[in-house]
N, C-alpha and C positions, 0 to 999 in steps of 0.2 A: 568524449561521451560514448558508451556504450550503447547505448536507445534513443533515438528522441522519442518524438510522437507519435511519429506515422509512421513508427516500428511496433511502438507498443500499442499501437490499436488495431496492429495485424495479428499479434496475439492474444489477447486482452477483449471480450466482447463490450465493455463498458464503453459509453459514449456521453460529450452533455449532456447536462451538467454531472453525470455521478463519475465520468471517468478523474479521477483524485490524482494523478501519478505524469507528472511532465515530463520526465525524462531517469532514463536508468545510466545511473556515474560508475557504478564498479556492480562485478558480475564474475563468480567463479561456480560452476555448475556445482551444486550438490551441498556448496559449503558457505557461501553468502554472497546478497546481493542488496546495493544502493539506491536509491528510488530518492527522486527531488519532487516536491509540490511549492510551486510558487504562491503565495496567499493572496489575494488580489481584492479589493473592495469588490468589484464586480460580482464577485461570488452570490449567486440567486439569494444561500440562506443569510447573506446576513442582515438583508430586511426586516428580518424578525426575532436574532439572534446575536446580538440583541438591541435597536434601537439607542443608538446615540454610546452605546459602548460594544462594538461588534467583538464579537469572540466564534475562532472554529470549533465547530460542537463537535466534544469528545466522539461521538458515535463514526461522526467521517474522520475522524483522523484514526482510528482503528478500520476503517473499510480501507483507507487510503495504502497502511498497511496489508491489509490482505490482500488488495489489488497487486501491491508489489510482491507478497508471498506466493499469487498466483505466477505473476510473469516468472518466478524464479524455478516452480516447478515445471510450465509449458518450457522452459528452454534447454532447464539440465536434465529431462528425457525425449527432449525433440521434437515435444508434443503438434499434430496439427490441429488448430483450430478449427479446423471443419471438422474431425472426426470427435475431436475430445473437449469435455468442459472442464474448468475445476471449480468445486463447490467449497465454499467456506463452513466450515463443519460445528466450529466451535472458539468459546474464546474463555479464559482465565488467567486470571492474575491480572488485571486492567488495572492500571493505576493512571491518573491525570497528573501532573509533576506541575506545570503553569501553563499557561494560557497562550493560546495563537490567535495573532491578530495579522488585522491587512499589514501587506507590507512583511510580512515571517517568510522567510525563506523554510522551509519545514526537512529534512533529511529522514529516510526512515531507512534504518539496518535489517535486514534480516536473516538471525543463520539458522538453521534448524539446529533442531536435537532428535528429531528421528526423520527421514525419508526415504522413501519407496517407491516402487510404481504406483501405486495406486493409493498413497497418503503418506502425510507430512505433518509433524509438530515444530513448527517453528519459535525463537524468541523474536519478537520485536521491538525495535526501539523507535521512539522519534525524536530527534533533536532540532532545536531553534539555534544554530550557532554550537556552541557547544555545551549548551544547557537541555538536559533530557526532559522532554517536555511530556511524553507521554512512552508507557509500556505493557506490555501484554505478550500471552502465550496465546499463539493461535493453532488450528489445526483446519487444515483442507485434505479434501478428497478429489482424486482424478477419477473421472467416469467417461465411457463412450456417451455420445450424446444420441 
């Protein structure tokens, strides 16, 4: 393991319940990085989301994603947390591929296609096993806070 938790919430300002991202499994600065979400009943939303057939809603499995595009830019410029934020800028190309349920082990890739100091176009993927359950172009920006 590259990260668990209490790595990534030294980087990372997210906390319960929106912090999405358990642990980071592989990590190469600049060029890609691995992020795990365990999917668990417990999950607040799926009281409502949906009632006797519970599904993770497309919107956090795309933050869960960015949460991991952030750790990947605060690390491959060495970013500190106290001086710097990264904002989620933008998203295109979202496609839902099948459904996550309690009990999904979730994997989310992400390598860029452009990175800087101060912004990133990432591709992201999510996979259940080895079925791509969700994808998307994102784009974040690094700022002094």
């Amino acid at each position: 393991m590259v990260m668990d938790i209490n790595e990534i919430m030294k980087v990372i300002p997210h906390r319960y319940p929106f912090l999405l991202v358990d642990k980071i499994v592989d990590f190469v600065p600049k060029e890609r990085i691995v992020g795990i979400k365990n999917v668990t009943m417990n999950e607040p939303f799926f009281q409502g989301h949906f009632p006797g057939h519970p599904i993770f809603p497309g919107a956090l499995l795309i933050e869960a994603m960015a949460q991991v595009g952030c750790i990947l830019m605060f690390k491959s410029f060495d970013l500190s947390p106290e001086e710097f934020v990264v904002y989620f800028m933008g998203i295109d190309k979202a496609r839902f591929r099948k459904p996550v349920r309690p009990g999904d082990t979730v994997k989310f890739v992400l390598t860029p296609t452009v990175i800087k100091s101060k912004m990133s176009k990432m591709k992201g993927e999510a996979f259940v096993e080895d079925s791509l359950v969700a994808e998307a172009e994102i784009m974040a920006m690094i700022t002094r806070k």
